[in-house]
C-alpha positions in Angstrom: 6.4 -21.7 -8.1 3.3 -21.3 -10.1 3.1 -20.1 -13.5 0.0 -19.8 -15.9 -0.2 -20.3 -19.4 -3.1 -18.7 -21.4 -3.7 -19.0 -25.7 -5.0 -16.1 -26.5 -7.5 -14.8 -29.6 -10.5 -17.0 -28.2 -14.2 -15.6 -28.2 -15.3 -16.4 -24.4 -19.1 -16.6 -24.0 -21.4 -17.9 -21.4 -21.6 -16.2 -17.8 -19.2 -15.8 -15.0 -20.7 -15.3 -11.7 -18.5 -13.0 -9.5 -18.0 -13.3 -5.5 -17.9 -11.7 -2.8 -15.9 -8.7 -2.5 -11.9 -9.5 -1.3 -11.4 -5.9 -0.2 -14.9 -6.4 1.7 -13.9 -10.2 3.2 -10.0 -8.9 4.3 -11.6 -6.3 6.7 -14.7 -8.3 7.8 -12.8 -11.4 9.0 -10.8 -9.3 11.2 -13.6 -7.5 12.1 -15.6 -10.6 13.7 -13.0 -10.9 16.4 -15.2 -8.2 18.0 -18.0 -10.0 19.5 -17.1 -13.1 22.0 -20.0 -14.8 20.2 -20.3 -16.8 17.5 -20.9 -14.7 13.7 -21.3 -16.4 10.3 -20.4 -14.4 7.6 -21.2 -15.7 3.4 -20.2 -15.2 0.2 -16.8 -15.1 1.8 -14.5 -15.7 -1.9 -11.8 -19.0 -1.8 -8.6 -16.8 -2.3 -5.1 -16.8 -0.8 -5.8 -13.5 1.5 -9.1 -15.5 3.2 -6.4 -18.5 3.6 -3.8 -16.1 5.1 -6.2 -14.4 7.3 -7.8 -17.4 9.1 -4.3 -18.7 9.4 -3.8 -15.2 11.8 -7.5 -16.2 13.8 -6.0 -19.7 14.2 -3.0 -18.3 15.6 -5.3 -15.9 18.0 -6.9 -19.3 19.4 -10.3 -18.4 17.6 -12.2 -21.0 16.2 -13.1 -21.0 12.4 -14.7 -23.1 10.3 -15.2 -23.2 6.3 -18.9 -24.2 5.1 -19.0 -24.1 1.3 -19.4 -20.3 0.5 -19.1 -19.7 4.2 -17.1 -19.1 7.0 -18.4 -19.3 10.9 -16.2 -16.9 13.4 -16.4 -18.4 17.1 -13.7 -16.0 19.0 -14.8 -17.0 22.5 -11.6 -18.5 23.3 -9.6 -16.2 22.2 -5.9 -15.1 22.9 -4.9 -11.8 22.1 -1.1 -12.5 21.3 1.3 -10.8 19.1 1.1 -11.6 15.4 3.8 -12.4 14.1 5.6 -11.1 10.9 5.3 -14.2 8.9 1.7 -13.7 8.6 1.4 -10.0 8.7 3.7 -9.5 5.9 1.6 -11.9 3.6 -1.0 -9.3 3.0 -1.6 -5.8 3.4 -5.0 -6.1 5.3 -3.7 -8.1 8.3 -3.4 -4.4 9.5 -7.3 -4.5 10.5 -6.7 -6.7 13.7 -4.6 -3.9 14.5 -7.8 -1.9 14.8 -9.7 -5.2 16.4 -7.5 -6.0 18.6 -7.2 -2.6 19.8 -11.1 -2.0 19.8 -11.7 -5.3 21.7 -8.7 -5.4 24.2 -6.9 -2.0 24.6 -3.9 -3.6 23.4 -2.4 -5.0 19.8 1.1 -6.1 18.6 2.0 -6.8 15.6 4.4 -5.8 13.1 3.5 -4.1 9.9 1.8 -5.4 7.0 2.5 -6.3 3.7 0.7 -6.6 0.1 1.5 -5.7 -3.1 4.5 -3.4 -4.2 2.2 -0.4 -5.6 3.7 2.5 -3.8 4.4 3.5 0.4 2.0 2.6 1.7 2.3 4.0 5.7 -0.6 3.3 8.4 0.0 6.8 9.5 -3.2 7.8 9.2 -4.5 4.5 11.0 -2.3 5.5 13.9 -2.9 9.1 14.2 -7.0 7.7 14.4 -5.9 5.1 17.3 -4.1 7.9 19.0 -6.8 10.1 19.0 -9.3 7.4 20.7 -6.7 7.7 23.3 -3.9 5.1 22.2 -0.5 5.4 22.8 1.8 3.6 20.1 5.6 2.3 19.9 7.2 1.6 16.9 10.3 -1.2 17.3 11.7 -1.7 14.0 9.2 -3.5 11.9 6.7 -4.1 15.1 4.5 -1.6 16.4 3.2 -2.2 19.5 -0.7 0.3 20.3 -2.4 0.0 23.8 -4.4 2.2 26.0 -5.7 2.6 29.3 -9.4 3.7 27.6 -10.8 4.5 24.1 -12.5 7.6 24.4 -15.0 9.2 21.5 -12.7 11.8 19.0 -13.1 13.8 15.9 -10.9 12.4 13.4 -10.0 13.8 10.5 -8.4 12.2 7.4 -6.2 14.1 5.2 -6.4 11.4 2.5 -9.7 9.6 2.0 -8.5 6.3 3.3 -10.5 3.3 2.7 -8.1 1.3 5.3 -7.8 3.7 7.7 -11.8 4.9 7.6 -12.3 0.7 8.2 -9.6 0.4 10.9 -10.7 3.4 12.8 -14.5 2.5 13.0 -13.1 -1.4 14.1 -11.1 0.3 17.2 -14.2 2.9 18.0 -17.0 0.8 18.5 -16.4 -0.3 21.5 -15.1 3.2 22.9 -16.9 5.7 25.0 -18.9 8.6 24.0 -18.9 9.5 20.1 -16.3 9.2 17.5 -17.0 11.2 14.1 -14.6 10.6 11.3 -14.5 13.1 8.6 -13.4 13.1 4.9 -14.2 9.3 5.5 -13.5 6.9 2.1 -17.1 6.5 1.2 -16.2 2.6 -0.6 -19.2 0.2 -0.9 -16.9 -2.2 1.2 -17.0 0.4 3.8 -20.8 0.1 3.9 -20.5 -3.4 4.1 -18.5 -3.5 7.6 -20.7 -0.8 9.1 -23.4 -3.0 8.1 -21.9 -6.2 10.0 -20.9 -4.3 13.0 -24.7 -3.0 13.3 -25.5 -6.4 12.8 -23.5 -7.3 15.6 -24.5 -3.9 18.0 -22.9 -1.2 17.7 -24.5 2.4 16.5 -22.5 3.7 13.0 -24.2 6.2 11.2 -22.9 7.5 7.6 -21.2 4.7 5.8 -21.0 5.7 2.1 -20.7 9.2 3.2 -17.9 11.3 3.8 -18.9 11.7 7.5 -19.1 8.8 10.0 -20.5 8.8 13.2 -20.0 5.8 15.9 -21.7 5.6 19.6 -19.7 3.4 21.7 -20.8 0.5 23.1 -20.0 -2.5 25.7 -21.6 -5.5 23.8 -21.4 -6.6 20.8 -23.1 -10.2 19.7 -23.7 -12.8 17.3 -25.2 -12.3 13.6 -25.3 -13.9 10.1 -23.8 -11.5 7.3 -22.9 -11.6 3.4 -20.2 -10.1 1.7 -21.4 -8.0 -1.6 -20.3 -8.7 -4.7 -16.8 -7.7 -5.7 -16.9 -4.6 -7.9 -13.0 -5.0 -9.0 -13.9 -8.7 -9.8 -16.8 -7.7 -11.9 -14.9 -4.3 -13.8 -12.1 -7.0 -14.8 -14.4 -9.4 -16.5 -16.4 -6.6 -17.8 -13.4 -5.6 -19.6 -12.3 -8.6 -20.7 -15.7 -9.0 -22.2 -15.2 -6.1 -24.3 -11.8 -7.4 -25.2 -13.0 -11.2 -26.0 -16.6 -11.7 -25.0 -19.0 -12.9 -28.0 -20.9 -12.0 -25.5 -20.2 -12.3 -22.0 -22.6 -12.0 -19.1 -21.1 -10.8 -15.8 -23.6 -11.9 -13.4 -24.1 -11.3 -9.6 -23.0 -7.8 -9.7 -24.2 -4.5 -8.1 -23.7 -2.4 -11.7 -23.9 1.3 -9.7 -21.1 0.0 -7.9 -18.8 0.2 -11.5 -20.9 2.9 -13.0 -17.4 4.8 -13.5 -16.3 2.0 -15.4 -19.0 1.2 -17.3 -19.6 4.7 -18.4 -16.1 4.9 -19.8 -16.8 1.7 -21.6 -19.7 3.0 -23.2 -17.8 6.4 -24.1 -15.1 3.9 -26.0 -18.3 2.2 -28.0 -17.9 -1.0 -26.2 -21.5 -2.9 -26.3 -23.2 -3.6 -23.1 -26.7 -4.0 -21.8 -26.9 -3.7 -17.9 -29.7 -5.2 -15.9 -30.2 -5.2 -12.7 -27.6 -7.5 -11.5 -25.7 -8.7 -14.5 -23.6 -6.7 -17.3 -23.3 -8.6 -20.6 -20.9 -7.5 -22.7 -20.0 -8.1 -26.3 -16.8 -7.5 -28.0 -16.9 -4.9 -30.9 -14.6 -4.9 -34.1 -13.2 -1.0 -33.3 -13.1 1.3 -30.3 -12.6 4.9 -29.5 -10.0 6.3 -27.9 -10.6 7.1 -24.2 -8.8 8.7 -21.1 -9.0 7.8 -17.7 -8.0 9.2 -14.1 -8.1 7.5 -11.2 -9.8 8.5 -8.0 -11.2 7.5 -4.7 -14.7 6.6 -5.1 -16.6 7.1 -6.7 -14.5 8.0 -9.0 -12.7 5.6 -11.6 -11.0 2.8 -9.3 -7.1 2.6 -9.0 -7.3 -1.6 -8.9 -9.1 -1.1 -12.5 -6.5 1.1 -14.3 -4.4 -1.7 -14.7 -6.7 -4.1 -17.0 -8.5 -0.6 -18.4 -5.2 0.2 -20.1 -5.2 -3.3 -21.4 -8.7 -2.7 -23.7 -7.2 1.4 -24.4 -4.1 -0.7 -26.7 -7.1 -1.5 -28.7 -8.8 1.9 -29.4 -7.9 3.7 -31.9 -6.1 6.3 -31.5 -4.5 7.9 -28.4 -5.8 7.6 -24.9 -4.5 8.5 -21.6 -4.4 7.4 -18.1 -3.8 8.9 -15.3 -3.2 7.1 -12.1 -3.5 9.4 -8.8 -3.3 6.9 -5.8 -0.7 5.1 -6.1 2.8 6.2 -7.5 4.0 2.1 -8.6 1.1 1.5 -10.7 2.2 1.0 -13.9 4.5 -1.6 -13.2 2.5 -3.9 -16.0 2.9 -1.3 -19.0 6.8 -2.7 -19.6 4.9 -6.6 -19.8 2.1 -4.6 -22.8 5.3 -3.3 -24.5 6.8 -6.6 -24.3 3.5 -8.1 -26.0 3.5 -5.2 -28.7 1.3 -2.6 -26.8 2.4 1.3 -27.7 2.5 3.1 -24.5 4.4 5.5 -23.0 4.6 6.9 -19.0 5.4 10.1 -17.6 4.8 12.1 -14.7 2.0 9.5 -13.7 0.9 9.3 -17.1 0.2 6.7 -19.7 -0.3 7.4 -23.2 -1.4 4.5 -25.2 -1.8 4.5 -29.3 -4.0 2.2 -30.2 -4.9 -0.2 -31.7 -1.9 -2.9 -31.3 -1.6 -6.0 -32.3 -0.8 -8.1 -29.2 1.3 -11.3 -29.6 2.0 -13.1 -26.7 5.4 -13.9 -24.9 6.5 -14.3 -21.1 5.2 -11.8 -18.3 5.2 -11.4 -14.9 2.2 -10.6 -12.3 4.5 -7.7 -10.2 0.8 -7.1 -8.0 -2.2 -8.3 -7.7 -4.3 -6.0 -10.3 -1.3 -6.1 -12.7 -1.6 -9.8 -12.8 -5.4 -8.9 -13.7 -4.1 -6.9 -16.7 -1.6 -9.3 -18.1 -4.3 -12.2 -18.1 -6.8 -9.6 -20.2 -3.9 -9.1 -22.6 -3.0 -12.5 -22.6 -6.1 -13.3 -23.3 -6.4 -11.1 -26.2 -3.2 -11.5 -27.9 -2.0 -14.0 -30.5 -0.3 -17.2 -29.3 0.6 -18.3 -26.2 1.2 -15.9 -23.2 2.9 -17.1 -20.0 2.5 -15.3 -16.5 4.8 -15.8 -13.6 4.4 -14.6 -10.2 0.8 -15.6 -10.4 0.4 -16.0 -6.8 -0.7 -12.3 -6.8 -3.4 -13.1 -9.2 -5.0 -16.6 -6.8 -4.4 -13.9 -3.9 -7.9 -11.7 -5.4 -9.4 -13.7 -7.9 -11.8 -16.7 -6.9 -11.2 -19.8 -9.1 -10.5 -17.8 -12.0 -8.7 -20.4 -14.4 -12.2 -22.5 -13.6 -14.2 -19.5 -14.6 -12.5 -18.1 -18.1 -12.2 -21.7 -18.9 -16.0 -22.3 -18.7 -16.5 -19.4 -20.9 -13.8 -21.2 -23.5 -10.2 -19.5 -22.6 -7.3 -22.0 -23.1 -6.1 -21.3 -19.2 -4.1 -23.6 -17.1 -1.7 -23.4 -13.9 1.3 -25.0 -13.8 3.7 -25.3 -10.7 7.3 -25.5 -12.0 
């Protein structure tokens, strides 16, 4: 087991470059399984979901290879097998070769997927999409097993703006007959960035970004070279530690629209920040304003940011309030910011935060991904030593980042106990 161990009260300054976008890479890895031909996809990040994922592409017989920054997708060997549950269950996204699989061979088993403990999380809306393309689906226990005779062109609509089931939708109706519309489609940059690769590639999607998507079937699809964008959930999380600790901090490589929720609450709590064109740099300031936030699909403020957010609102003064929408297991790290001396209080899906406290650090667990994001940010800002267990959910989304808050002169290690 790995644990890390942060000092906190440091002034970080200096830049951290952020990379490509995990909830961009987890569907476009899957998504290369597509073609028969050979695809090259960069600024793929080094975390624990790319791991798990090629470890599924291995098991499907396709061949992948790592190149610095990028990975190479060769799937003309393929098998199309069933997945098994030891590697769906390591991540939540595994559920996109549901849609590949289904796309490129009529048929998919595998059982369902796993992730971080943040709420239910059902694929119903995936599999009311695959259904209306013309699947037919059984459900064994864990293992669901989705096959047709033919994909045919349907009007889908989504009662919830799904990023994952928009994604896994447009993967399985690319390759179908006629014309396939989604509607009240998530309209998420990383949506924009699939449609882009599977245009790349051939096929005929019209609408990414918008809350209408359009898709032409087609027979072929072939090789191309593609780049992941910038991760925006990355970037808001070392934005926001930059207003906690940053003396200053530059947050480079970024697309700022793509956090303009963010950064506009940051400015409305009197953080300091100058945003250029593809950086943010950030200086910490000696008192803040109180600030409230609710969550929403975007563009709204981002679910996978309220965590950390709440982190710099225990420093306002006053009382702020956050409100999380999306999913009902999200404040699993406000008991871990009591623990370290935040004031906060939850109910009915609501935090309320007094502000500022004194933060003094202690032992606390990463229960999800973004939650782990949260308790590094408060570790990071509170006196003494902090220690964070289940970090595992932290390597599984962030790229190298003991290497890069240690550059910027955080007291950050990893120890396996």
């Amino acid at each position: 087991m790995k644990i890390m161990e942060i000092e906190g009260e440091r002034n970080l300054s200096g830049t951290i470059r952020i990379s490509g976008a995990k909830n961009a890479t987890v569907a476009l890895i899957p998504a290369a399984i597509l073609t028969d031909e050979e695809v090259t996809i960069c600024n793929i990040p080094e975390i624990t979901d790319t791991e798990a994922l090629c470890d599924i592409l291995n098991a499907l017989k396709v061949d992948v290879k790592r190149a610095s920054e990028s990975i190479i997708i060769n799937p003309e060997k393929m098998e199309n097998i069933e997945i098994a549950e030891s590697f769906s269950k390591k991540l939540r996204a595994s559920y996109y070769f549901m849609g590949a699989l289904l796309g490129k061979y009529k048929k998919a088993v595998m059982y369902f997927p796993g992730g971080c403990s943040i709420g239910a999380r059902p694929i119903d809306l995936h599999l009311k999409g695959f259904e209306a393309l013309g699947a037919k689906i059984q459900n064994e226990g864990n293992k669901y097993i989705v096959e047709a005779e033919e994909l045919k062109g349907a009007n889908i609509y989504l009662d919830i703006a799904s990023v994952g089931a928009t994604i896994n939708i447009m993967l399985a109706a690319v390759k179908a007959k006629g014309k396939t519309v989604i509607d009240n489609a998530a309209k998420e940059p990383e949506i924009v960035n699939v449609a882009t690769f599977l245009n790349n590639m051939g096929a005929k999607i019209t609408g990414a970004g918008t809350s209408t998507i359009k898709i032409e079937g087609v027979t072929h699809l072939g090789k191309c070279f593609h780049e992941v964008i910038p991760d925006r959930i990355e970037a808001g999380t070392y934005v926001i530690i930059g207003a906690l600790c940053g003396n200053p901090l530059k947050i480079d490589n970024i697309i700022p629209e793509h956090i303009d929720s963010l950064l506009s609450k940051l400015e409305e709590a009197g953080v300091n920040l100058e945003i250029g064109a593809d950086y943010v740099l950030v200086q910490k300031s000696e008192k803040y304003k109180a600030t409230s936030i609710k969550t929403a699909v975007y563009p709204g403020f981002p679910t996978d940011l309220q965590q950390p957010f709440t982190v710099l609102q225990t420093q306002c003064n006053g009382k702020s309030k956050t409100t999380e929408t999306i999913w009902e297991n999200r404040f699993m790290h406000i008991p871990y910011l009591k623990e370290l001396g935040a004031n906060i209080e939850v109910k009915n899906q609501t935090a309320t935060i007094i502000g500022p406290s004194k933060l003094k650090g202690c032992e606390v667990v990463a229960t999800d991904l973004r939650a782990g994001a949260a308790m590094v940010a408060a570790a990071l800002t509170a006196e003494g030593k902090t220690t964070i267990t289940n970090v595992e959910h932290i390597l599984r989304g962030y790229e190298q980042i003991v290497e890069k808050l240690t550059n910027v002169g955080a007291k950050i290690r990893i120890k396996e106990i």
